[in-house]
C-alpha positions as CSV (number, residue, x, y, z in Angstrom):
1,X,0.0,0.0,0.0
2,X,1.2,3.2,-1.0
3,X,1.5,6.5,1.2
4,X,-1.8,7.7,-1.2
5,X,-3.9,5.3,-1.0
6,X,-3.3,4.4,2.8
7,X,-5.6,7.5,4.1
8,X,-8.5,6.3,1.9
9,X,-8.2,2.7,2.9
10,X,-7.9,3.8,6.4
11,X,-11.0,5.8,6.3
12,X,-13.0,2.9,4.6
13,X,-12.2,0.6,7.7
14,X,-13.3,3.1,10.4
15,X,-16.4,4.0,7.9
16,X,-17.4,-0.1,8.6
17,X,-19.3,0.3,11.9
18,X,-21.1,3.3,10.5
19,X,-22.0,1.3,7.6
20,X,-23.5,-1.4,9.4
21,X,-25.0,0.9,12.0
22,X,-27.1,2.7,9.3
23,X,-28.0,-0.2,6.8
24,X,-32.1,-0.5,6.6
25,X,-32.6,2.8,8.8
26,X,-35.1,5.3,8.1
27,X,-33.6,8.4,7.1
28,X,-35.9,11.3,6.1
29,X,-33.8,14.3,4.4
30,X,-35.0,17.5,4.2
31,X,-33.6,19.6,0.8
32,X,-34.7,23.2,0.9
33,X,-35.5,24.8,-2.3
34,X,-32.1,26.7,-1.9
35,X,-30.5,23.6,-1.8
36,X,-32.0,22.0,-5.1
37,X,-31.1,25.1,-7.0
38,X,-27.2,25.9,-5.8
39,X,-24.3,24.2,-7.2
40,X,-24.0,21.6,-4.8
41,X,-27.3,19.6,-5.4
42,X,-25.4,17.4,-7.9
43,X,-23.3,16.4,-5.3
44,X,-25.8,15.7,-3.1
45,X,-27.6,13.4,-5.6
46,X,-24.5,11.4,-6.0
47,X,-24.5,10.8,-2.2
48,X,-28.4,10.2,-1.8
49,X,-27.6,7.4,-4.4
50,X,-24.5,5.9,-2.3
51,X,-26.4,6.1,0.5
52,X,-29.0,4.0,-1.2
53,X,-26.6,1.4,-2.5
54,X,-25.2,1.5,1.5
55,X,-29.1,0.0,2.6
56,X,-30.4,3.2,3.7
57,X,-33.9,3.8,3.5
58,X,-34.1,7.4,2.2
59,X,-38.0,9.7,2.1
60,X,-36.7,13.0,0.8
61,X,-38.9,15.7,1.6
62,X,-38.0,18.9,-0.3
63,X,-39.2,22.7,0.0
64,X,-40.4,25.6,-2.9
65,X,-40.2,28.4,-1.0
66,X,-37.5,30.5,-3.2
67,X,-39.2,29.2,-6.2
68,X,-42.6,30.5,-5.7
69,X,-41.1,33.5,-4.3
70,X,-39.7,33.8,-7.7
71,X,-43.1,33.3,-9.5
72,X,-45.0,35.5,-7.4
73,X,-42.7,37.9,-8.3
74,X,-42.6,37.3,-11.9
75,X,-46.6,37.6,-12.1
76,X,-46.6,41.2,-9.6
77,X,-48.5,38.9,-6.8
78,X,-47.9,40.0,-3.2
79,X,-47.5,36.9,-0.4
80,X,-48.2,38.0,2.9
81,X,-46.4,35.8,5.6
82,X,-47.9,35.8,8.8
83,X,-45.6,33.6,12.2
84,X,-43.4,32.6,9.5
85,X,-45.8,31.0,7.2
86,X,-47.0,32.2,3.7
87,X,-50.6,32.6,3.4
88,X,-51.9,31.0,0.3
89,X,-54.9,32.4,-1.6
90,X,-56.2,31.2,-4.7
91,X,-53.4,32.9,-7.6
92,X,-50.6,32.1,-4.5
93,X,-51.9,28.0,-4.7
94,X,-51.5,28.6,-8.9
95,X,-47.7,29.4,-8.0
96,X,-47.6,26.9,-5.3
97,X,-48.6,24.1,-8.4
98,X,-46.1,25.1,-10.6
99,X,-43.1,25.6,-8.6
100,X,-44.0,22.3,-6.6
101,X,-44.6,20.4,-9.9
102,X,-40.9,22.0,-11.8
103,X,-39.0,21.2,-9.0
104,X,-40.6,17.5,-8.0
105,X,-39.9,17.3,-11.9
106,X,-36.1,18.1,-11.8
107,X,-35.6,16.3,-8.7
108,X,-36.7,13.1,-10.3
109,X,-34.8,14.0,-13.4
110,X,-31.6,14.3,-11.2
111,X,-31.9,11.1,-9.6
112,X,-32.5,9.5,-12.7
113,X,-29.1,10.0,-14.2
114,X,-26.9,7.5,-14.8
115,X,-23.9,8.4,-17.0
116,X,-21.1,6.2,-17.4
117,X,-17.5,7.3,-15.7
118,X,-19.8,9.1,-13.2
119,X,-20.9,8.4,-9.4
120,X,-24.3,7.7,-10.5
121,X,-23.3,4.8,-13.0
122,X,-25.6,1.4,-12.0
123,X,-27.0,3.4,-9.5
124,X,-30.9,3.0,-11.0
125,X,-32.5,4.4,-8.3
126,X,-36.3,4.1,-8.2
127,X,-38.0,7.3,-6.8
128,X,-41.3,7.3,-5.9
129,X,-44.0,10.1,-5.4
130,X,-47.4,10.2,-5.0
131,X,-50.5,11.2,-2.5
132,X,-48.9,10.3,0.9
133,X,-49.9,13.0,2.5
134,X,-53.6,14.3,3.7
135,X,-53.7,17.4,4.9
136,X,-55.7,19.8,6.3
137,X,-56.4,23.5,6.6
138,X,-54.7,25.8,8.5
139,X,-58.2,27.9,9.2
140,X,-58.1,31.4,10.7
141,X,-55.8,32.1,13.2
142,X,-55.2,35.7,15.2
143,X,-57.7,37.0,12.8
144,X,-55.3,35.5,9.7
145,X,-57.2,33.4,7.2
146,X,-54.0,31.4,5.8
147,X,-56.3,30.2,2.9
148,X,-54.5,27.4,1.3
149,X,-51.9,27.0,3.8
150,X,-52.0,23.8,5.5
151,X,-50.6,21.1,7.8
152,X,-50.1,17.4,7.9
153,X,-53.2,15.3,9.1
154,X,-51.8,12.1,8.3
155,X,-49.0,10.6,6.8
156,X,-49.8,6.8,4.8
157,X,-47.0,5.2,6.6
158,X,-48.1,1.6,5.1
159,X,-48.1,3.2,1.2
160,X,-44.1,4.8,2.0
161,X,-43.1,1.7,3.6
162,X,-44.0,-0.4,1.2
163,X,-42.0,1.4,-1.3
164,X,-39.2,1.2,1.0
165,X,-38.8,-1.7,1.5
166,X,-38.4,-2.5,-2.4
167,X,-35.7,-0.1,-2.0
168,X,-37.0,3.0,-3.6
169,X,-37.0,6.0,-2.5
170,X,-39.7,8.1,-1.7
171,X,-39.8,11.9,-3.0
172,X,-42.5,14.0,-1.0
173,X,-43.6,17.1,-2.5
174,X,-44.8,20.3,0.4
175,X,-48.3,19.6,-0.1
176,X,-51.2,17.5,1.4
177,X,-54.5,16.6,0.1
178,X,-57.5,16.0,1.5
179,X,-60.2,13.5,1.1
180,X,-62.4,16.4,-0.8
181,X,-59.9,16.7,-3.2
182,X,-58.0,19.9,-1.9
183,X,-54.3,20.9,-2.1
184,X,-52.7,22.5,0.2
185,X,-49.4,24.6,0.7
186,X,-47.0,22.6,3.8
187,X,-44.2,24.0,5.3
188,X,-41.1,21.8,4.4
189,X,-39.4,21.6,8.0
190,X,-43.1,20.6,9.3
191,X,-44.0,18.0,6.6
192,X,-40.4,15.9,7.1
193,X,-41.1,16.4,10.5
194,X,-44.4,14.7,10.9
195,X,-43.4,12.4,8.6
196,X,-40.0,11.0,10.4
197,X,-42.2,10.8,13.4
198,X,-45.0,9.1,11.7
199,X,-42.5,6.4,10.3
200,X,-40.4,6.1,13.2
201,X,-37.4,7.1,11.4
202,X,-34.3,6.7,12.6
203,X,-32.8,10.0,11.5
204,X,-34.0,13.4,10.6
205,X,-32.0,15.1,8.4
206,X,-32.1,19.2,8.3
207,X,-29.9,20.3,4.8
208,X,-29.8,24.1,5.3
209,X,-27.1,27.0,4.5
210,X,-25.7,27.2,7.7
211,X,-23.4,24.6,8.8
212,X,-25.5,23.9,11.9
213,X,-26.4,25.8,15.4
214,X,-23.8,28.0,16.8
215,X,-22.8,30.0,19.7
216,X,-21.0,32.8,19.8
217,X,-20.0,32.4,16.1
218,X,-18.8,28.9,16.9
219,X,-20.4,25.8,15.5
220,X,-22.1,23.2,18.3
221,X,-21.6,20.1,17.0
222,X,-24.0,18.3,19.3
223,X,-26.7,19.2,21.4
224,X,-29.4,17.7,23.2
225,X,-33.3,19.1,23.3
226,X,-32.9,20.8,26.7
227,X,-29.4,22.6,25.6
228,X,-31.0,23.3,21.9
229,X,-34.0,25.1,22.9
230,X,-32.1,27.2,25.5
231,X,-29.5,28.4,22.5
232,X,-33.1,29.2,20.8
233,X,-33.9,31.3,23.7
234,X,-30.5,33.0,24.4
235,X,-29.2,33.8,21.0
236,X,-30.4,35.3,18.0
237,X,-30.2,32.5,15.2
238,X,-30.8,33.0,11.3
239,X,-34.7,32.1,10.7
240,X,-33.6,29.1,9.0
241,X,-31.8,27.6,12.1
242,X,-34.4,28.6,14.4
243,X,-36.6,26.8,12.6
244,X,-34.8,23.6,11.6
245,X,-33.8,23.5,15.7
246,X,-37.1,24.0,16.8
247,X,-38.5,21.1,15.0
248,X,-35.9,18.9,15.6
249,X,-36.5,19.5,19.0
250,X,-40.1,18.3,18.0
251,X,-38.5,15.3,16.5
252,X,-36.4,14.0,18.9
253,X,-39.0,14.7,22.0
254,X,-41.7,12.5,19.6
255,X,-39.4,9.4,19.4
256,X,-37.0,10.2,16.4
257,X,-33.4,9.2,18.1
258,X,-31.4,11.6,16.0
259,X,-31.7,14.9,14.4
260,X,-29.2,16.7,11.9
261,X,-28.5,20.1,10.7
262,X,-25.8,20.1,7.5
263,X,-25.1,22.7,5.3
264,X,-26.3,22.0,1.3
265,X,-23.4,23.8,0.6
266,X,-20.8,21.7,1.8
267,X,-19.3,19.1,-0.5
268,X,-20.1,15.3,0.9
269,X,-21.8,16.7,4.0
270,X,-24.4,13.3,4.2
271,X,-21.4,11.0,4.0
272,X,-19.5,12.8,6.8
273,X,-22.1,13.0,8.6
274,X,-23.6,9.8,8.8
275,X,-19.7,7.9,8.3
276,X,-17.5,9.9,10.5
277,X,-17.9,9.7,14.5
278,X,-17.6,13.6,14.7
279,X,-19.9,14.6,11.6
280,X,-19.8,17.8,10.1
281,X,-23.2,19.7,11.5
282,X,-25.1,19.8,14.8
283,X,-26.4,16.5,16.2
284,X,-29.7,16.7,18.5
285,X,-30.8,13.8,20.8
286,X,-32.8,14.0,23.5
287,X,-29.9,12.6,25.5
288,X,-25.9,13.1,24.8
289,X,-24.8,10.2,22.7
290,X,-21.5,10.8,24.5
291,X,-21.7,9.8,27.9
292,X,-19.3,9.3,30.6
293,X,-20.2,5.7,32.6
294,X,-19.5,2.6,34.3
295,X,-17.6,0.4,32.1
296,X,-19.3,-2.9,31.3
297,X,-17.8,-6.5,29.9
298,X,-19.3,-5.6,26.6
299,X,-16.6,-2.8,26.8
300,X,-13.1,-4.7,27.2
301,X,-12.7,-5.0,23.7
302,X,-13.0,-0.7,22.9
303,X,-10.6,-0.4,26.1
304,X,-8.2,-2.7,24.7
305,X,-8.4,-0.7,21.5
306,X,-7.8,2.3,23.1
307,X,-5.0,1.4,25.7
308,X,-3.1,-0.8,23.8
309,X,-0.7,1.9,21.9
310,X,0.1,3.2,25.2
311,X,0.9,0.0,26.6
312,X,3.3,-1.0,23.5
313,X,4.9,2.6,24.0
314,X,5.8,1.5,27.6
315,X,3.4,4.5,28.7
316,X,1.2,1.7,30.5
317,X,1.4,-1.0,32.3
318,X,0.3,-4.4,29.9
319,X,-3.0,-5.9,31.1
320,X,-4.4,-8.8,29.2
321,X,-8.0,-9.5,27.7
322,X,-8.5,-11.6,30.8
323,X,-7.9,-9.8,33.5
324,X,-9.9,-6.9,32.2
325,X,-12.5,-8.5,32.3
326,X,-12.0,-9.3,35.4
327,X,-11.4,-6.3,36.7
328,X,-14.1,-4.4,34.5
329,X,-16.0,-3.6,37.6
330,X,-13.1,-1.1,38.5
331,X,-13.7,0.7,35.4
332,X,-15.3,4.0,33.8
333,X,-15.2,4.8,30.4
334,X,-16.1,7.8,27.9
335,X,-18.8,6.3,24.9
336,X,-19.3,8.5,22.0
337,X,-21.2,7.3,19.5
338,X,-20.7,3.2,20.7
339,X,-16.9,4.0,20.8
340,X,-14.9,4.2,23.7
341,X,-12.7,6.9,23.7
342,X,-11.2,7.7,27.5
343,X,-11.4,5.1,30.6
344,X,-10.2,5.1,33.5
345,X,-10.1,2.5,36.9
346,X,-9.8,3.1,40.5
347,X,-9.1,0.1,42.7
348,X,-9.2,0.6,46.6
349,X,-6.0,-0.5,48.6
350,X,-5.5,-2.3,51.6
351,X,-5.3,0.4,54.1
352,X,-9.2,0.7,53.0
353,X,-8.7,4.8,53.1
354,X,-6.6,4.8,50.0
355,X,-8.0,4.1,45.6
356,X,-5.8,4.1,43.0
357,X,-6.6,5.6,40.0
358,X,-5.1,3.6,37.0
359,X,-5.4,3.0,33.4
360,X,-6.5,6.6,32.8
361,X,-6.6,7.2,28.9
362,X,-8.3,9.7,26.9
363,X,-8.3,9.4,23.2
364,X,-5.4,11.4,21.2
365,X,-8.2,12.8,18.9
366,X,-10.7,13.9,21.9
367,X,-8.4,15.7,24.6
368,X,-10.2,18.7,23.7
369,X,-13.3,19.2,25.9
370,X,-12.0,19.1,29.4
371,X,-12.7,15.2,29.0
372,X,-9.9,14.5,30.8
373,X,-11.3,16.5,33.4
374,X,-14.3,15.6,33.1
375,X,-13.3,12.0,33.8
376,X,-11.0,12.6,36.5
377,X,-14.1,14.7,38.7
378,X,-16.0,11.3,38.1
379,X,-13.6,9.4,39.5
380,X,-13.5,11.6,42.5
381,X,-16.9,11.3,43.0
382,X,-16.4,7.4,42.9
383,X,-13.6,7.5,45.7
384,X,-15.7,9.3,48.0
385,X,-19.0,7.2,47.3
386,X,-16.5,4.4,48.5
387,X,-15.6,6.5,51.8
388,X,-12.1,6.8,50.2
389,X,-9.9,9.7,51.7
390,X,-7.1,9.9,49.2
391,X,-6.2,8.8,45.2
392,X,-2.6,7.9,44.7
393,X,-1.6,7.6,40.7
394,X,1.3,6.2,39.4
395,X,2.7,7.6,36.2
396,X,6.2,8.1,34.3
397,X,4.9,10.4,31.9
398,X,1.7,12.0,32.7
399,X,3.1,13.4,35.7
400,X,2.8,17.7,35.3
401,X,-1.2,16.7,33.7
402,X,-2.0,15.3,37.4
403,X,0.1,18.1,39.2
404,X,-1.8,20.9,37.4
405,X,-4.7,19.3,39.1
406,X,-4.2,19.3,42.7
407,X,-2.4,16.0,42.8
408,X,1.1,16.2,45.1
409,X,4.3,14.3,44.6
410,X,5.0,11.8,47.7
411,X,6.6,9.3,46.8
412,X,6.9,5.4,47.4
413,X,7.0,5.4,50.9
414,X,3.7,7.1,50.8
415,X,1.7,4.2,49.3
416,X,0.2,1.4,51.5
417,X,2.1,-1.5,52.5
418,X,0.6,-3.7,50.2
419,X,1.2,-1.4,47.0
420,X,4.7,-0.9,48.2
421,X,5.4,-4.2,48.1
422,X,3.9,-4.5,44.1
423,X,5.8,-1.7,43.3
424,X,7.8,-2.0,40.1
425,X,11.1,-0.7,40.4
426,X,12.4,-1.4,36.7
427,X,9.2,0.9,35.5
428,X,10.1,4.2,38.2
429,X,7.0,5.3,38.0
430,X,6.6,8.7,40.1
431,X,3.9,8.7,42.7
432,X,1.1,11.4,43.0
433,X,-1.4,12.0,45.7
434,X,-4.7,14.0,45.9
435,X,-6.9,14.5,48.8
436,X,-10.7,13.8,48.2
């Protein structure tokens, strides 16, 4: 293998677990009408077909809204939005039709390519489209008749389904009908909303032209409900990210495990996204899916993963498959995204007042964060759960990283009797002591 092609192969290998993980999920992707007309869009058609060749079970759900802007425009009409939705009125809805139907059109076009020497070659994808959605009126409300604006009533889960599981994909236009034979104008955001919870999905997907939530000019790669509505409440967000935030809020709080807001506009944002363990947007989940928590046998072999340079670097001490497990009880380890990337394991000494805190690793690409201090106020906590007084560490190279945190150099003599007598004098290890 040759210094080129080694990064790509390596990529491919840590892309596996992803690849299973996300085989035969529900994935419903919301394209703006921005995002079909900028550059990118053929880009992102060549990645909605890999990700349907990877198993995933794709309902796009796209939006009009610059496009019949653009018509009402053309044809003088004035649209009056009202709480951030248009209100459509009979020459609005003829705009609605047209803009919908061009659009639907050149999506399906899109998707329908299949040039040789290009990403879509074999890819045959089947798109389906049709009336899966009944809607219903959005009526009168604070003295605003919204006219043909309307909302989801009910989503024919069985009819989508179906069509998934034959491995199409399913193409939903922002419109409902009803069962007198009305159309009606949906907000995008809402429709792939209702519809991810209506299916279960297992991902939302939000493609907008931010990259995803920030804060103070910095993106937030990952937030849960709770921290997402607060950043609605305490910063001033473009209209587009308050939006996609608030309903993925929506989304997640009705049973959809994961929400994502990506940027249309960056090149092979879907396959970082949904490959890498960091993405390239802002995750929401109701709950952190990095959490920091008591290790368990199904862990041993992520630990050994993860100590196992430092060990053969002379760093750590070597401890074998089997007595982890033995000892996994002693352990605590950081999970991100089913991959354990710090750990750490305190094991009480003889003199019953004493723990010693061993094995403590965090992940080369992850010491950002404070997780190493995250980790160590854990383990803290665990000592003095277990009426511990003190935490003794032995290290040879860590040792101005536990100095800078309140640990003190005492030396061998300090340890229990017991320790002392394990101690290895070949290794030198200097010996630390903090006070809990």
């Amino acid at each position: 293998m040759n210094n080129q092609t080694k990064p790509y192969v390596d990529w491919f290998r840590n892309s596996a677990p992803y690849i299973n993980a996300n085989r035969n999920k529900t994935v419903v992707l919301m394209l703006s009408g921005e995002a079909v007309a900028h550059t990118q869009f053929k880009s992102i058609v060549h990645d909605i077909a890999l990700l349907n060749s990877l198993g995933v079970k794709l309902v796009i759900v796209h939006g009009a809204r610059n496009q019949i802007d653009q018509l009402l425009a053309e044809q003088g009409i004035q649209s009056q939005v009202f709480q951030d939705l248009r209100v459509t009125d009979g020459q609005s809805l003829d705009c609605v039709k047209k803009a919908v139907g061009a659009l639907r059109s050149e999506i399906e076009a899109a998707l329908s390519m299949g040039l040789a020497n290009s990403p879509m070659h074999g890819a045959r994808l089947r798109v389906c489209s049709g009336n899966y959605i009944v809607g219903k009126p959005l009526g009168i409300r604070d003295g605003v008749d919204f006219g043909h604006t309307g909302e989801v009533r009910r989503v024919d889960c069985a009819a989508i389904r179906q069509q998934l599981d034959l491995g199409g994909i399913v193409l939903l236009p922002p419109t409902g009908y009803s069962p007198t034979g009305e159309l009606f104008n949906l907000s995008a955001e809402d429709l792939a909303t209702d519809t991810a919870i209506a299916l279960g999905a297992d991902k939302l997907i939000l493609m907008c032209a931010e990259q995803g939530a920030s804060r103070d000019g910095v993106l937030v790669s990952e937030l849960n409900t709770q921290e997402a509505e607060q950043l609605l409440a305490e910063t001033s967000q473009s209209s587009d990210i308050d939006r996609h935030l608030a309903v993925a809020c929506r989304a997640c709080k009705s049973g959809v495990p994961r929400a994502h807001l990506v940027s249309y506009q960056d090149d092979g944002v879907l396959i970082t996204e949904l490959y890498t363990r960091d993405g390239a947007g802002t995750l929401i989940t109701v709950k952190s899916y990095e959490q920091l928590r008591q290790a368990n046998i199904t862990d041993v072999g992520g630990i050994i993963e993860l100590i196992r340079p430092l060990e053969q670097q002379g760093v750590l001490v070597r401890r074998s498959r089997e007595l982890l497990e033995k000892e996994i009880g002693q352990f605590c380890v950081i999970e991100r995204d089913a991959a354990v990337i710090g750990c750490a394991a305190l094991y009480p000494l003889d003199d019953e007042k004493t723990g010693e805190l061993a094995c403590f690793v965090v992940h080369p690409d992850y010491r950002a964060a404070n997780r190493g201090d995250q980790l160590l106020a854990h383990m803290v906590k665990q000592a003095k759960k277990q009426n511990l007084e003190a935490l003794v560490v032995l290290t040879t190279q860590t040792a101005h990283w536990f100095l800078e945190r309140g640990f003190e150099k005492t030396g061998v003599d300090a340890l229990p009797q017991g320790k002392q007598a394990l101690y290895n004098l070949q290794r030198n290890s200097s010996v630390f002591t903090l006070l809990v």
